[in-house]
N, C-alpha and C positions, 0 to 999 in steps of 0.2 A: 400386325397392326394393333398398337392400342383400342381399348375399350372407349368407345367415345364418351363414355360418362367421364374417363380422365379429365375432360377439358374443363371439369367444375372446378375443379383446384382454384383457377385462373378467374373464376364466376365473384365476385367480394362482396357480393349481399348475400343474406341468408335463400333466398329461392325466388328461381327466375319466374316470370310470370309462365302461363300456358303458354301462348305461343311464341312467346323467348327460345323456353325449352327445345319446344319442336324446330324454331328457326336455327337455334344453335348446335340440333343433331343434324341436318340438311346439311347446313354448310359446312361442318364439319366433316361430313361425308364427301361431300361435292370437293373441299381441298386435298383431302385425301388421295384423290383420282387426280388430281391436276387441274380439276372444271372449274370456268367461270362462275361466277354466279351474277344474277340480276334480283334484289331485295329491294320490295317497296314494302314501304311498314308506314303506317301514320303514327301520330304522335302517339305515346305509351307504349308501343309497342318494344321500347327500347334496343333500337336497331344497333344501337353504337355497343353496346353488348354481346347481343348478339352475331355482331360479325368480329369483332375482337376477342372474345372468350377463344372459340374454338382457332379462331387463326395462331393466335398465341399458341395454344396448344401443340398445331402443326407444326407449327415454326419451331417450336421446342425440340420435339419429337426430329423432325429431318436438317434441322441446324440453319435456317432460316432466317431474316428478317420480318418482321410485320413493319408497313410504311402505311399508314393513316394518313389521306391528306381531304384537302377542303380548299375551296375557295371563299369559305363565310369566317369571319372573325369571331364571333360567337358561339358557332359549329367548333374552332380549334377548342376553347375557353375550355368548352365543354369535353374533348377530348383530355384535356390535361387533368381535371378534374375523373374522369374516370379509369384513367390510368395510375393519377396516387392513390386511386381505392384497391387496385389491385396492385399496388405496389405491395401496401400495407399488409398483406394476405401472402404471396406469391411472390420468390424472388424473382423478378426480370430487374435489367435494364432500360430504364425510357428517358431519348432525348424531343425536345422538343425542339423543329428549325425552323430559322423564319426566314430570310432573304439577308444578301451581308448586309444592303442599304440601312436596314432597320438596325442592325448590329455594330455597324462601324463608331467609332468614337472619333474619328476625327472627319467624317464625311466625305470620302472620298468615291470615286466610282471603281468598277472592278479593274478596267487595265490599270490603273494608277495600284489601284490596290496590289495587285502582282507583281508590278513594279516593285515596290517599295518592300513586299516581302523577299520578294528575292534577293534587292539590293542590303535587307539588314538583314538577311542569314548569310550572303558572305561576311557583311562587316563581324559580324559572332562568329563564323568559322575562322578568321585572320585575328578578330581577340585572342580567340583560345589559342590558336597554333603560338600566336606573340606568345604567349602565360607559358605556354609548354618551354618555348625556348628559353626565357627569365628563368625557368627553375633550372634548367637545362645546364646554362650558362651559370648558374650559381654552384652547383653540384661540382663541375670540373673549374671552377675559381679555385674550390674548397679542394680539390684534389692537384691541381696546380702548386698551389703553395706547399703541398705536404714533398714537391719534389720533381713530380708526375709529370716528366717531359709530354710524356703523349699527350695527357691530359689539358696539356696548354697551347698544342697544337689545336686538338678539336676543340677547346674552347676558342680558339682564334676564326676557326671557320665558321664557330656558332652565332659569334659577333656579328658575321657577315654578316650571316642569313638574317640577323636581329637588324641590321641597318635598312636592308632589303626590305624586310619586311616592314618597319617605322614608316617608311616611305609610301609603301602599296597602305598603310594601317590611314595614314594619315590623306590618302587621297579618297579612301574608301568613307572616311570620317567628314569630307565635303559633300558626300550623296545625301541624296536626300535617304533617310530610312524612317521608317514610321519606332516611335519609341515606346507605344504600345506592346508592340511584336516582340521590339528589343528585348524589355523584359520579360516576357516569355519566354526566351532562349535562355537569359541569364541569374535569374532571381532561381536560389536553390530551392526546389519542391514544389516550384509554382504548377507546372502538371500535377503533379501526383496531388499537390492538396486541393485542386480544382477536381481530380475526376473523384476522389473521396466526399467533399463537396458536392459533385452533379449527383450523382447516384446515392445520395441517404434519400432521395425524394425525387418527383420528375418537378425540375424545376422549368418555370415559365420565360422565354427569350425576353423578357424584361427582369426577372430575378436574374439570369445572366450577365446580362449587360452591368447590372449594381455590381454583383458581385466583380467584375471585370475592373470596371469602371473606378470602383473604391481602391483598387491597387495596382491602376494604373498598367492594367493586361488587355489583350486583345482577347474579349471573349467568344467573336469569331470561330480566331484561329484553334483557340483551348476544345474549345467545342468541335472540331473537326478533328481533332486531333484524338479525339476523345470516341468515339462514333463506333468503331472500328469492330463486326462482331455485334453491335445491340442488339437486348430481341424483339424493342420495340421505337419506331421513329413517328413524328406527330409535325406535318408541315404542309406546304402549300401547292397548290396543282401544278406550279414553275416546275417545283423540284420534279416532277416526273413529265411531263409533258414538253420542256425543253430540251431536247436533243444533249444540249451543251452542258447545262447544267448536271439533267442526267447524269451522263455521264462521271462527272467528275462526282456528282451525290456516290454513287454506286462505288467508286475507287476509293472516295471516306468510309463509307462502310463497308467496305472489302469483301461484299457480295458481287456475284453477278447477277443478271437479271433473272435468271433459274432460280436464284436464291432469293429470291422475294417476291411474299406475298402482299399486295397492295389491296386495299381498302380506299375506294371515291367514295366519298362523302359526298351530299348534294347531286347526284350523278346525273340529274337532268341537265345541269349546267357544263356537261362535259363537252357537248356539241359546240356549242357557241366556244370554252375553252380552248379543245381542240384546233376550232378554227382559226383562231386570233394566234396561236402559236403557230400554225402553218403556213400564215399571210406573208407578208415580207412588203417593205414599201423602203422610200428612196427620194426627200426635200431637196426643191428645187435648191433650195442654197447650201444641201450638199455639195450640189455639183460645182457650184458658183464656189464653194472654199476649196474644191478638187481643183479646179483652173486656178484659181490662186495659187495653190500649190504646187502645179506644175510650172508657173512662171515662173518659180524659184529655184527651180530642180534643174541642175546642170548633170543630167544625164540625157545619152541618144534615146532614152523610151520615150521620152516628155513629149518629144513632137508626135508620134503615133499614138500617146493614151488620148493627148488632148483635139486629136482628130476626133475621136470618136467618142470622149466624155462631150466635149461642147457640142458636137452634131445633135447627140439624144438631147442635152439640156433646152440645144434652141427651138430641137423640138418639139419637148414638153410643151414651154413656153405658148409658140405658137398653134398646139393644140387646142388648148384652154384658152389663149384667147380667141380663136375661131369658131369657139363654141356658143359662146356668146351672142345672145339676139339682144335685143334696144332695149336698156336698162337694166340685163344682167349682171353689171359689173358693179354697178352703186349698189345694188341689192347681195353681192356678199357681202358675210360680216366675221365674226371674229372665229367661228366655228368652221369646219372643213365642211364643200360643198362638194359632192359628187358632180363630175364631168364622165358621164358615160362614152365610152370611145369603142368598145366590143362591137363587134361586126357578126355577122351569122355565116357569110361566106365567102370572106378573107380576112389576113392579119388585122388587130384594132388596129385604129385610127394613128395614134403616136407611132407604131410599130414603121406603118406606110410612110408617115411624115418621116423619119428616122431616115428610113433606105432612100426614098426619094434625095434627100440632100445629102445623103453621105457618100464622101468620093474618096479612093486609096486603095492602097494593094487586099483591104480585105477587114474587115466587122474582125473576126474572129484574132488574126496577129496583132489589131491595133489593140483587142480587149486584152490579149497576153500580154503587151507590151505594160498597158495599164497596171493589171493588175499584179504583174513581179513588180514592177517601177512600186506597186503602194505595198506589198510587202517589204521591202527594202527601207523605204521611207518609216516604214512604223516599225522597222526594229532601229533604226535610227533614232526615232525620238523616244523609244524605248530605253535605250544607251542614254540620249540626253536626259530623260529624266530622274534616271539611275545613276549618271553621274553629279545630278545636283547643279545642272547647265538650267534646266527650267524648273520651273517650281511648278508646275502641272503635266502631265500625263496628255500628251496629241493623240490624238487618234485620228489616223490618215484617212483625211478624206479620200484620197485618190482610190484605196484597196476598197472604201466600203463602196462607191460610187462606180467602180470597175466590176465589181461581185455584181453589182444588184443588175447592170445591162445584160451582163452574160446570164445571169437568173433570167430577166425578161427573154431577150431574145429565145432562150434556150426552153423556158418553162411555159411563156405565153399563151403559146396555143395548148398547150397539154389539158386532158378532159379535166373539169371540177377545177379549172383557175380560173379567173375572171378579172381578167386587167383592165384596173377605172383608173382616171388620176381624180385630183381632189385639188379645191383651190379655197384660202382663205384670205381674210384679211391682217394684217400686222398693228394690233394695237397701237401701237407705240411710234410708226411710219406711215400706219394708213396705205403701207403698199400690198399689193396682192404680189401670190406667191404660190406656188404648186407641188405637188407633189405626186410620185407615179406607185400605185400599188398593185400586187399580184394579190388578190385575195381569192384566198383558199375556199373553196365551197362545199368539200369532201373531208369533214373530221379525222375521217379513214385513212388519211394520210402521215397522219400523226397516230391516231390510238389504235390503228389495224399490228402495225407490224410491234406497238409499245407490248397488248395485250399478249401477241404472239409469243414475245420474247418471256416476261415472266412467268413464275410459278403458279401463277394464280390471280384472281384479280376479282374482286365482289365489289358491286356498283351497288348500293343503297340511296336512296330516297323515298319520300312520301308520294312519289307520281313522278314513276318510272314506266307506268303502263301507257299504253299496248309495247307487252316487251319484244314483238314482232321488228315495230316499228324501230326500238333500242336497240334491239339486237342488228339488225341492217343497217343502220346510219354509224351506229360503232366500231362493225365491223367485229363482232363476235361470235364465236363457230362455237352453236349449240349451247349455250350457256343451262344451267340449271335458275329454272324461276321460281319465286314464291311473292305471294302476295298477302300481307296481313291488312284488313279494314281498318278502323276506328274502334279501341276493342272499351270504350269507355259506357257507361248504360245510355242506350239509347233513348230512355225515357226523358234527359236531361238536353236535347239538343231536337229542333227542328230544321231541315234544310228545304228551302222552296224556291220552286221554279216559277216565278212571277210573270203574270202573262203582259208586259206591258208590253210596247210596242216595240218591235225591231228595229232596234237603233242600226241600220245602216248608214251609212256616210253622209247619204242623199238626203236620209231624212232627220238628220239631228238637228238640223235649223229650222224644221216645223216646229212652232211656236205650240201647237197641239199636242204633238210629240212631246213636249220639254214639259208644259204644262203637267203631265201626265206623271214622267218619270220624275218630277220636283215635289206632287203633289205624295206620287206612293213613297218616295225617299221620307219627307218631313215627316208623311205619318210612321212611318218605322223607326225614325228617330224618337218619335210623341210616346211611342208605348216599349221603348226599351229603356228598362229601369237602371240606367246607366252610361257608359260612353258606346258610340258608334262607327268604326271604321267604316271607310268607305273609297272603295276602289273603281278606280273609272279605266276608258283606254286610252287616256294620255292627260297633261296637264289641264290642258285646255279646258278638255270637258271638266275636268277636277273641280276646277276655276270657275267653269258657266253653273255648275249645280249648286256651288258653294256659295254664289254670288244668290240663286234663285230661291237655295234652301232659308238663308241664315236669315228674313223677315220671317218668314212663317213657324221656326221652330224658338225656343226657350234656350236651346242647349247651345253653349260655347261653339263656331264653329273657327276649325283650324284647316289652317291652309299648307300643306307640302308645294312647296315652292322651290324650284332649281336653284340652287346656291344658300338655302338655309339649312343650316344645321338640324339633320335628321333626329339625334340623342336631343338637341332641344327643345325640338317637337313634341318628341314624345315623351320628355319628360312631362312636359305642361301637359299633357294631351291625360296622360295614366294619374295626373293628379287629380285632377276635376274628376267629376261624378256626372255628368250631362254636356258632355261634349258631342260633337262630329269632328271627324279628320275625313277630309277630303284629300285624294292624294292619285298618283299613275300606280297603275297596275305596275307598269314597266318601272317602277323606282324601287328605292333601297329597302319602303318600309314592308315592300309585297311577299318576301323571305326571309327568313334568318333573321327575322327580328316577331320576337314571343311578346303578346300580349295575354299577362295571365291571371286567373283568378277575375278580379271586377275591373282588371286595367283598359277590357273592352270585353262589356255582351252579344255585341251584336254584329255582323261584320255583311255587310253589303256589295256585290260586285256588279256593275250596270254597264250594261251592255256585253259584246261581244270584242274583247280588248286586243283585236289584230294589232299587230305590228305596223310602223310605217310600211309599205311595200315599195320600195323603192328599186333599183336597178340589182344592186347586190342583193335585192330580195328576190327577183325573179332569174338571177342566174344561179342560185341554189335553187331552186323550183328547177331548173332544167336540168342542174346539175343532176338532180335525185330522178327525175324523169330519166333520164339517160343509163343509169348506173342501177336504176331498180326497174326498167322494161316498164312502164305505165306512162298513161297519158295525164292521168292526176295524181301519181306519187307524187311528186313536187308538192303539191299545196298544201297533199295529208302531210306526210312527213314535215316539209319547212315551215308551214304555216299552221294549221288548224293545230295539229297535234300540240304542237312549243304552246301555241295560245291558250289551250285548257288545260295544259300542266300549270301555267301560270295561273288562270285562274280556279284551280283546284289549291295550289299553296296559297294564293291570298285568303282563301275560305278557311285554311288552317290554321289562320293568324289566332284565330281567339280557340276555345276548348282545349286546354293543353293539360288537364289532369281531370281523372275522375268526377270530381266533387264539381265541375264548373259547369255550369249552366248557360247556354245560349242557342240564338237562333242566325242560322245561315241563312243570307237569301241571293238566287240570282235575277237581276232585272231585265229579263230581255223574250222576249218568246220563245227565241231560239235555242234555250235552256229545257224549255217544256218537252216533255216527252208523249202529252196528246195534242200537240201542236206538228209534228213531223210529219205527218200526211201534207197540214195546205205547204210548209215549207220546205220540203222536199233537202235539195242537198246541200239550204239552207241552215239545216238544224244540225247544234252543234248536241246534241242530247245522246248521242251514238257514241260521242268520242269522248265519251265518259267509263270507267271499269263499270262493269256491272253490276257491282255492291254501293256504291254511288248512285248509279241511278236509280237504284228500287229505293234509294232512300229520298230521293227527290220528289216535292211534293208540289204538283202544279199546283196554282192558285191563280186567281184573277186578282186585280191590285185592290182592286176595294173589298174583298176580302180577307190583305193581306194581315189589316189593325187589328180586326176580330180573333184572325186567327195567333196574332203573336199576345194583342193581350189575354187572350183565353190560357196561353201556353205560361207564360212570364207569373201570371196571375197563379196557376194551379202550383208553382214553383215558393209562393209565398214570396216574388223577388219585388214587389211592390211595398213601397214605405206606406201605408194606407191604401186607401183605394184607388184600383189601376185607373189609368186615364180612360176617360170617356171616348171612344170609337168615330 
């Protein structure tokens, strides 16, 4: 085994900080053995280093992959960016992937796009074969004339095949084929001067695309093509967390899953990822284009799919609207509305409705019948749009509509799914409309057997603790943990636990209440020598403070509002010097997005920011009660935990380097940690890491002025003298 100090080669600054060092001997050791790992680092800690130095190294060392992904856009940036610093040092290889949607040049979706590849590599394999024959037939012309009986024989047979061939050239020349691809096949060196191109640098899937784009290549496909062996890959949670994708990811890089080491970035958000990949759902007007398209189908399956496609359709339908009490149906609107239908002790609701009205030799032959009848169909419209019969790409309702019954029926009751339908409004018709989903409530399903499979696999983020909890909901055996604090002077930052009043549900409409938490907000805005984030647990309240705050303070306030441009928020927002941004804990601005330097001092989170708790919220609550043996795992793990990771990254929005000065604060009692006796298993103070909480400083709110301008002031961060108290 190498000396682990080898892995500095791959290190591209002159020296790593202290616990860099230590993290990137840990994990280097930890890949070595094959172990997971779990890394929470706060800012500075330079996590993205630390688990790429020594990964790369392993990955060298036993012939590897390293695959880096993210679900934050700015998290990538930042990968790409610390990957050409170790370019510039250390020869590796590094691509960077994004999805083809984003890549495509001419817009297309994937089966259209397979189409179309497929149908212009035959046309390029019948070019060249025509070419070969042309010179073929020239060669025994030249040998014919010189005498050469034979020679004018098999030039007569070569003719054929050349007639033959015109024929299949020119039928093949009515397909539709993308002319992107074409030149890829056919322009001499277009590979070879693309992978000499990707690899002088890691370029960015928009530098690919230009480059692509300017000569009229598919840079896609160049880039897949190209893959094959890297030692390092930089893309998105799809690429590994879809089954499908997967897969074929892993055949471009002509690894197996053995063969690579992955790196989560953001890894609290794996859960919720996880999830949303394991779900599955299924639009009423699926169904309704499935029945259209069995009216058209003159095959004997038509009558047995559409026994049992229309059965479920009609009774979705009449699900959701029986669910409906007196004036639930005016009050949908353009958003999906959960229709709870899960039962405690028998099949959901649809499941019942379904068998009640379905009559026929049997669920299971009619679903066969269905679903060969939509495999057939969509390789048919596959041929048609390969042969340039349709100018777009079907994709058979009947197969995706046939899959998804047999999913229901078959997967419904299974532990950790939870079948709801969902119904909205139609813009544009004003008609309501439904739809039936299996949502997945067990991560586990997805990331148990992913982690299983590969070589290795390190989860990093800033609040990945309690990695008990991580480690259980992920579905990871024994993982190696480490935990770095906030490793910048503490003399430069205060964080306080504000005793105002416990915003529960019940009491945020107390006019006392509000008074209270408007009055300690404005004065923390009064004595922060600069801009002030501020994070609520949902719009609403964003809106109600923002509405209470902005008479009584001086400073600009802004508003994070659903459908406004985030980046132009915060452009305006980091310009100004005396602003508030008002905004959801639960929204875009509360991660992955750095406010640094003076772009905000002061960063405020009020209240306690649960989630809606809706029906999907309490069937993960059972699900985790069930799968982890407790009567309140569900709420730790689905609720309380999710909720103060989030608001631990909203507190990390501001202090992002050394030299930056600021004060944190949380507004709520249930923050305070000599408040947990009267609030018992109220307080959320507990489910904090323990380096976090000794730095929390209760305070009562009319203390709160004194103590920030005391702090701001000793900082010299006032332009003259600090505001009066």
């Amino acid at each position: 085994m190498p000396d682990s100090a080898d892995y500095l080669r791959f290190f591209p600054y002159d020296e790593p900080y202290a616990n860099q060092r230590e993290a990137m001997d840990r994990i280097h050791n930890a890949l070595v053995r094959g172990q997971d790992v779990l890394f929470e680092g706060a800012c500075g800690t330079g996590k993205t280093l630390s688990a790429l130095v020594p990964a790369l190294s392993v990955a060298r060392e036993e012939d590897k992959t390293v695959v880096i992904t993210t679900n934050v856009h700015q998290q990538m940036r930042q990968f790409v960016e610390e990957a050409r610093a170790i370019v510039e040092t250390e020869d590796i290889r590094a691509v960077v992937f994004k999805g083809k949607g984003s890549m495509c040049h001419i817009d297309v979706g994937y089966e259209e796009c397979q189409t179309l590849r497929d149908a212009t590599h035959d046309l390029v394999e019948t070019e060249r074969e025509h070419a070969d024959l042309e010179r073929r037939q020239e060669q025994l012309l030249e040998e014919s004339q010189d005498g050469d009986g034979a020679a004018a024989e098999a030039r007569a047979a070569v003719m054929d095949e050349l007639d033959s061939l015109e024929a299949e050239l020119e039928d093949l020349e009515d397909r539709n084929v993308c002319d992107y691809y074409h030149n890829n096949l056919t322009e001499p060196g277009a590979e070879e001067d693309f992978h000499a191109w990707l690899f002088e640098d890691v370029r960015s899937p928009e530098e690919i695309y230009e480059y692509a784009e300017n000569r009229r290549r598919c840079g896609y496909e160049l880039l897949k093509d190209a893959v094959e062996g890297v030692d390092l890959v930089v893309c998105n949670y799809h690429h590994l967390l879809d089954p499908g994708i997967r897969e074929a990811f892993f055949r471009w890089l002509g690894r197996e899953p053995e063969d690579v080491i992955a790196v989560f970035d953001e890894a609290h958000n794996l859960e919720d990822a996880a999830r949303d990949h394991a779900s599955r759902e299924c639009s009423e007007r699926t169904f309704a284009s499935a029945l259209d398209e069995l009216d058209d189908a003159d095959d004997p399956r038509a009558g047995p799919a559409r026994n049992v496609l229309e059965t479920f359709y009609e009774a979705l339908r009449e699900t959701y609207d029986e669910s409906f009490q007196f004036g639930d149906r005016e009050r949908v609107g353009e958003n999906w509305r959960d229709v709870a239908v899960a039962n405690d002790d028998r099949r959901d609701d649809l499941t019942l409705s379904f068998l009640q009205s379905y009559s026929g030799p049997g669920i299971d032959d009619d679903l066969e019948a269905a679903v060969s009848l939509g495999r057939d169909l969509d390789e048919e419209y596959d041929e048609a749009y390969r042969n340039g019969e349709r100018e777009t790409r079907t994709e058979c309702q009947t197969l995706r509509a046939g899959q998804f019954v047999r999913a229901w029926m078959d997967d419904g009751a299974s532990a950790g799914v939870y079948p709801v339908l969902a119904v909205r409004r139609d813009d544009g018709t004003d008609e309501l409309y439904g739809r039936a989903e299996l949502y997945s409530c067990l991560p586990t399903h997805v990331t148990g057997d992913l982690f299983d499979a590969l070589s290795a696999t390190i989860l990093m983020s800033a609040t990945l603790q309690p990695f008990d909890v991580t480690e259980a909901v992920l579905g990871l055996d024994d993982p190696v943990t480490m935990a770095y604090g906030l490793d910048f002077p503490a003399e430069n930052r205060r964080t306080y636990a504000v005793e105002t009043p416990a915003l529960f549900a019940s009491e945020r409409d107390d006019p006392d209440v509000q008074d209270t938490v408007a009055t300690t907000i404005s004065n923390a805005v009064r004595m922060t020598p600069g801009n002030t984030l501020a994070f609520f647990p949902n719009y609403g309240e964003a809106e109600r403070y923002a509405g209470r705050v902005d008479p009584l303070v001086e400073a600009t306030v802004y508003r994070d509002e659903p459908g406004v441009s985030v980046e132009d928020l915060r452009s305006a927002f980091v310009a100004d010097e005396n602003g508030l941004l008002c905004t959801s804990l639960w929204g875009t601005l509360a991660e992955g997005v750095s406010f640094d330097g003076d772009d905000a001092l002061t960063v405020l989170v009020v209240g306690v920011p649960y989630p809606h708790l809706d029906e999907r919220a309490e069937a993960v609550q059972d699900a985790y009660d069930a799968a982890f043996d407790g009567t309140d795992t569900g709420w730790r793990y689905a609720v309380e935990i999710p909720t103060v990771r989030k608001t631990r990254q909203a507190l990390g929005r501001v202090l992002r380097s050394p030299t930056d000065v600021g004060v944190r604060a949380l507004l709520d009692r249930r923050y305070s940690g000599r408040a947990k006796g009267d609030l018992g298993t109220y307080s959320v103070n507990g489910s904090f890491p323990m380096h976090e909480r000794e730095e929390l400083l209760d305070i009562e709110p009319q203390k709160l002025t004194y103590a920030m301008g005391n702090f701001y002031a000793d900082h010299g961060a006032y332009d003259g003298d600090p505001p009066a108290p």
